[in-house]
C-alpha positions as CSV (number, residue, x, y, z in Angstrom):
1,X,21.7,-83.4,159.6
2,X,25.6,-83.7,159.3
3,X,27.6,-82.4,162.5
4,X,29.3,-79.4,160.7
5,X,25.7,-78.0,159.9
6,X,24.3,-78.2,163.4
7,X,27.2,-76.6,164.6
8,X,27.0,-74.0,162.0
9,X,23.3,-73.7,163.2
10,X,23.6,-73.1,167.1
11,X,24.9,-69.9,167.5
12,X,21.9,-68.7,165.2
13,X,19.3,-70.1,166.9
14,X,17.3,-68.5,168.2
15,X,19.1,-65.9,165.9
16,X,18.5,-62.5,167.5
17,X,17.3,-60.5,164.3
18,X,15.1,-63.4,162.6
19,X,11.9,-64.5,163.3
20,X,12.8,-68.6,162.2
21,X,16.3,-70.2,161.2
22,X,16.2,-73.5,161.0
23,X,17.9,-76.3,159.0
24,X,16.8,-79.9,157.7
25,X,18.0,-82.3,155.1
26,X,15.9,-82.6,151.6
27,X,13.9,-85.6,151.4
28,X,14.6,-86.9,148.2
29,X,18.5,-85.0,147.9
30,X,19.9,-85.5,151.2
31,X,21.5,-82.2,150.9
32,X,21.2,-79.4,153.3
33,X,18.7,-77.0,153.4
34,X,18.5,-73.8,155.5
35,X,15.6,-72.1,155.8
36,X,15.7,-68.3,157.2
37,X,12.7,-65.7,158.0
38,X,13.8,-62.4,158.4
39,X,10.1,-60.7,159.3
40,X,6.8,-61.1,159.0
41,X,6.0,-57.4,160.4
42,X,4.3,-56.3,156.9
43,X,2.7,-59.8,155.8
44,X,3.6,-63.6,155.3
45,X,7.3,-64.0,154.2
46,X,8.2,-63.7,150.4
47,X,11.1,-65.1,148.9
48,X,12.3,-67.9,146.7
49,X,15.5,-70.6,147.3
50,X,19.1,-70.5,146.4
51,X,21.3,-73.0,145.2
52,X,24.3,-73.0,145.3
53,X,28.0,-74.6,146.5
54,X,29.0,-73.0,149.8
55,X,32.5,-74.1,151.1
56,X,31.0,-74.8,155.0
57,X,28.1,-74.6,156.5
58,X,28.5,-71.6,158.4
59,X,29.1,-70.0,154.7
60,X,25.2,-71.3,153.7
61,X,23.6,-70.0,156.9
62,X,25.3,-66.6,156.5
63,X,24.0,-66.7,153.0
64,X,20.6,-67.6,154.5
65,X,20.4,-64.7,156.9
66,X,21.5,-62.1,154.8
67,X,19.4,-62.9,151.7
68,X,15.9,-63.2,154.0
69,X,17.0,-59.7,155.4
70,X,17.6,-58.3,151.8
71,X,14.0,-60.0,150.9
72,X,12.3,-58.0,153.6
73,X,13.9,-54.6,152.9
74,X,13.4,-55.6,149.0
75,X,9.6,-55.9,149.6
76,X,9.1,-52.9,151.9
77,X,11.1,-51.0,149.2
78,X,8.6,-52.3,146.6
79,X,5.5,-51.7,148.7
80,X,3.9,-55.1,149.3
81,X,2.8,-56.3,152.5
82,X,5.4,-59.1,153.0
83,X,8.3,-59.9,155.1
84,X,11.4,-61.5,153.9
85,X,12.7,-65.1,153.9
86,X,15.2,-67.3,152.0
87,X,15.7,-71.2,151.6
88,X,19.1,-72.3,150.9
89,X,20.2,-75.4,149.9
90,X,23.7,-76.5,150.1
91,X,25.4,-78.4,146.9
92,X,28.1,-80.3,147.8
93,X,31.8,-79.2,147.0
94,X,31.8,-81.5,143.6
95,X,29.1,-83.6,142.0
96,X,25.7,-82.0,142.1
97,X,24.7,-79.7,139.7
98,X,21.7,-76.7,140.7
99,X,20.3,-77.8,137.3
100,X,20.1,-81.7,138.8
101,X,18.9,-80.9,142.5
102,X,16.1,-78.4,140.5
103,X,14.9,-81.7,138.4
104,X,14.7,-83.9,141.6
105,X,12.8,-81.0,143.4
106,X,9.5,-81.0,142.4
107,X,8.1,-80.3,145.9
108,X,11.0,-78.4,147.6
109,X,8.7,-75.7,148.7
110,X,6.6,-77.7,150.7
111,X,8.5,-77.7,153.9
112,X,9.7,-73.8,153.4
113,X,5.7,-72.9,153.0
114,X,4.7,-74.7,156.3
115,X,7.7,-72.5,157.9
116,X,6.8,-69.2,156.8
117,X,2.7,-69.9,157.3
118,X,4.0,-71.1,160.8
119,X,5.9,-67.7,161.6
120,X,3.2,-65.9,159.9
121,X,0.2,-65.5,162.4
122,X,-2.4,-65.1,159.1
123,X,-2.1,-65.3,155.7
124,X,-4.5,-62.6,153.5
125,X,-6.3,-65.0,150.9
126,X,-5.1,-65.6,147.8
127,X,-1.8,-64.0,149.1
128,X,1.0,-66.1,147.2
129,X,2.8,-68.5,149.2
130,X,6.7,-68.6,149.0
131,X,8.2,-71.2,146.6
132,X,11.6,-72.6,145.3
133,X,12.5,-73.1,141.6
């Protein structure tokens, strides 16, 4: 993890009105990857993964935080019995494309399912479990 993203890290963690924030670097992509869950008062966190080119990585973990709180309001609003979460992952100014990092992810979710069946003390069977494009 570079520097600029643990810094843009600390002041969120523990971050006061999230259950989980915490970042890592993809496996295969190197790239940065925040993953951020909001609640899991209703159920295991729902939500899916964003890519996209952030200028700083305060900008990504902002992103983070606010989507995974939208998730959560988004699935009370909608009646299921989940919480929210997000996954970012941080392009690079210039180079990668969201269509390349997409090909090269074929298992991307893996690491943001262990996190929200971590903050999630049970998950219902056959409840879906959150995954990236």
């Amino acid at each position: 993890m570079t520097a600029a993203l643990e810094e843009a890290l600390s002041p969120n963690l523990p971050h006061p009105s999230h259950e989980l924030v915490q970042g890592a670097r993809g496996r295969r992509s190197g790239l940065a990857i925040i993953h951020a869950i909001h609640s899991t008062a209703l159920g295991p966190a729902a939500g899916g993964c964003r890519i996209a080119h952030y200028h700083d990585p305060a900008a990504a973990v902002a992103d983070a935080l606010r989507l995974a709180a939208a998730m959560t309001e988004k699935n009370a609003l909608a009646g299921l019995e989940h919480g929210g979460a997000k996954a970012v992952v941080a392009l690079p100014r210039r180079g990668r494309s969201a269509q390349s990092v997409r090909r090269c992810s074929t298992t991307s979710a893996t690491p943001s399912n262990r996190l929200a069946a971590a903050a999630s003390q049970a998950r219902p069977s056959g409840a879906a479990r959150p995954t990236c494009p």
